[in-house]
Structure formats: C-alpha cells, structure tokens
C-alpha positions, 0 to 999 in steps of 0.5 A: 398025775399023782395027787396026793388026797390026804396031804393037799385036797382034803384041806383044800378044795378046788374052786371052780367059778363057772356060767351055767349051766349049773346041773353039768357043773356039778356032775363034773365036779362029782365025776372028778371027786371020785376019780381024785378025792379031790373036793369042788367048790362051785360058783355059778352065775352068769358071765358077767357076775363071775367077771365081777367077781373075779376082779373083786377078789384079785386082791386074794384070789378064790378061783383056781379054774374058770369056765366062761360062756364067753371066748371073749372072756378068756381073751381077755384074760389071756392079754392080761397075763392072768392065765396059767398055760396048760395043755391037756394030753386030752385036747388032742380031739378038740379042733385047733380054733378051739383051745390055746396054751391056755384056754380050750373048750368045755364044750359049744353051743350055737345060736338058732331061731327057736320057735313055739310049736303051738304058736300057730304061726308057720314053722321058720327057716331062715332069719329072714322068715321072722320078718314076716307079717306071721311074726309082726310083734311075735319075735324076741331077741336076748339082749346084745349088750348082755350076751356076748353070742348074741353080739356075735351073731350081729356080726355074724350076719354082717360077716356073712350078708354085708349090708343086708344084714342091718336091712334084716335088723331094720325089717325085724325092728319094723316088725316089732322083734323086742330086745329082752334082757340075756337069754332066759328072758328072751326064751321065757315069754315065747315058751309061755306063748305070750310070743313065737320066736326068738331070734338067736337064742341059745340051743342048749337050754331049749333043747334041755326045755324040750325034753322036760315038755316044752313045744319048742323047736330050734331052728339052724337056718341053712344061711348060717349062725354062730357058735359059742364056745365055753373056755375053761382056763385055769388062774395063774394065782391058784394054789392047786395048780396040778389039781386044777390041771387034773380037772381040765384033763378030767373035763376033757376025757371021754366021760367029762365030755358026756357029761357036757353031751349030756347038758345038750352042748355040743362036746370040744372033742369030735371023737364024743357023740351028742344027742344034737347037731354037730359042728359039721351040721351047721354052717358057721358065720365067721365071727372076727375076734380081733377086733374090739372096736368091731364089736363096740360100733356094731353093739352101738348101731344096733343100740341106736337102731331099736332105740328109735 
C-alpha cells in the first residue's frame, strides 16, 4: 500500500485510542512511524474512559483506530455499524475465533491466580486451593462489575463447573476473598504483601512485575481459565482509512506481534514466540458471548452474594 507522507500523513496524524498497556502502544506507534512516516496520536486509559470518550465525541470523531481490553467492546460496536470492515493479509496466522470482518486480535492474555511467593502460604494450584484456611483473609479479586475478563471468568467457571462454581464463590466469600476495583487494585496489596492471592488477575502485567523483581508467581490452574482477547477495530468515520489499514497490517507483522510478545501477551499470530505460555498450554473455559442477559444475571448474583 502506497501511502503518500508528504501530501496526507504529515498534516494528519493517525489517532489511536488504546486500554493499555501503554509501553506497547507506544513501541508500535514508533515501529509504524518509521516504516510510514506516518504520525501517531495516542490515547490511553482503561476500557471504560476510552468508550466514554468515544461516545462523547461521536458528534466529531477523533479516533481512526481503537484497540480495546474488551472482545465485548468490539462487539458491540460491530452491532452497531460503527466499524470499517478490514482484513489484514497478515491475520492469516491468527486463529479464526479470534478476528472478524472487522475486528481481529492484538494480542491475548488470560486470567490466573497470581500469588506472592514470599507470603508464606502454600503455593496454589487450582482455584479451589484459595479457599483454604492458608488463605482465610489473604485472597483479592478485581472488581467484576469493572473488568469485562473478570466476568468472564465467573461465567467461565459456571461454564466449566455447573453449580459448583457459585459453591467455590460462596467458599472464597466465607473465606474472606475482597472484591477490589479493576485489576491494578486487586494485584497491588498482594504485590506488597498486605495479602497472598489474587484470584483471576490479569497475566501480563504480573509477569511484566516480575521481571522488574517482584515475588510473583502466576498460576494456570489445570481446571481451566479464560482468555482475554484485545481487538483492534478501525472507526468507520476515519478519515485516514489506508493509513488506519496500514497500521492494523503493520500490528499484525511479525515485528508488530514481538512487540506485543515483548509486553508479555501472548501474539494473535501462532506463527510468533513469546516469553510465556501459549494458548495451546492452557485449557480454555468456554465463554458465551451471545448472551448479554447471561452476563447481566451473573455480574448480579455474584454482586448479590459478596454484598452479604
């Protein structure tokens, strides 16, 4: 794809709104800068402020691409007819129940225990082993009602275990698990060791804690988890639609997908290696996504039950 840099990108950059993390963002922005000349602007902020601000501007569009933490996000978007169909000749690697006509993954991370290896509690293997009195009032959970995986992995475990996964939530709530706010809030306490555990937290930026130090641990139980894939869509209303496209393309080729590798996800393509367990490691919890009313009464019951 030819792209002039003179006539359009030097007056125009690219927009790029984006939920973390921001480090990999910006190495692709770079990465694409100069195989384009081509300029990126970049948002970054969680899932939800990007949406906000999304539907704040649908009035005058600022973004031309967004990259999401959420497959829901995209979704819905998608129903919505706010997304430009696009294919890249470089999503051949990535699996099919990963990309759509007009949605694919940046890149995956799952969901695990993560643990503090100096907590002096016992190393746990499965979800059920936070239940335990080694872990009474030493296990943390991000916030379902705040992180889209976190849900996911709720109806994960109801998926995968039927009624014994609410027997597991009521254990973990009897044991004193607390329901923190997203992700980072969960991990935090247990990094510091004021707790053991988080139960479902998000792999990459533990293992991205652990190579700055940390005494963190993740932990795939063998039971199962799920992923969380990152869609990358481009707007409908951009402007700079072959540029847009070129970025996708450029995310998607073996360079873009270190990067992500680098950032400790695991790559959309199977052809990349990462410094981390792959898909084909984990056993993945079948997550319904067709059903929103699914969602809804199971964020509800599990609101309900740590309310108590």
């Amino acid at each position: 794809m030819a792209l002039s840099a003179i006539s359009v990108s030097s007056a125009q950059a690219l927009t790029v709104y984006t939920a973390g993390p921001g480090s990999l963002a910006k190495g692709l922005a770079a990465g694409y800068e100069k195989k384009t000349g081509v300029k990126v602007d970049i948002f970054q902020a969680t899932t939800g402020k990007v949406m906000a601000r999304l539907e704040a501007e649908q009035a005058n569009p600022q973004a031309d691409i967004l990259i999401s933490a959420s497959w829901d996000t995209a979704e819905d978007l998608h129903n919505r007819g706010w997304l430009l169909p696009y294919q890249s000749q470089n999503a051949e690697k990535v699996p099919a129940n990963l990309k759509t006509s007009d949605y694919v993954a940046q890149g995956i991370s799952a969901l695990g225990i993560v643990w503090n290896s100096k907590s002096g509690t016992p190393e746990p293997k499965e979800w059920q082993d936070l239940t335990s009195a080694d872990f009474k009032d030493k296990v943390t959970t991000p916030d379902p009602a705040l992180s889209g995986a976190s849900l996911d992995l709720l109806i994960g475990l109801q998926n995968g275990m039927g009624d014994e996964a609410w027997k597991l939530f009521e254990q973990l709530k009897q044991n004193g698990m607390v329901v923190s706010g997203p992700n980072a809030q969960a991990v935090t306490p247990v990094m510091q060791g004021a707790k053991a555990a988080v139960f479902g937290a998000v792999d990459y930026v533990s293992y991205g804690n652990i190579a700055q130090g940390e005494s963190l641990k993740v932990i795939f139980p063998a039971s199962g988890t799920v992923i969380a894939p990152r869609p990358m869509m481009i707007l409908k209303t951009t402007q700079h639609a072959d540029d847009a496209k070129a970025f996708i393309d450029y995310v998607l080729s073996p360079e873009g997908q270190a990067l992500v590798a680098d950032a400790w996800l695991m790559p959309a393509r199977t052809d990349v290696t990462a410094k981390r367990p792959l898909l084909n490691e984990l056993k993945i919890l079948p997550t319904t996504n067709d059903g929103n009313s699914e969602r809804s009464d199971v964020l509800k019951r599990f609101n309900t039950l740590f309310a108590q």
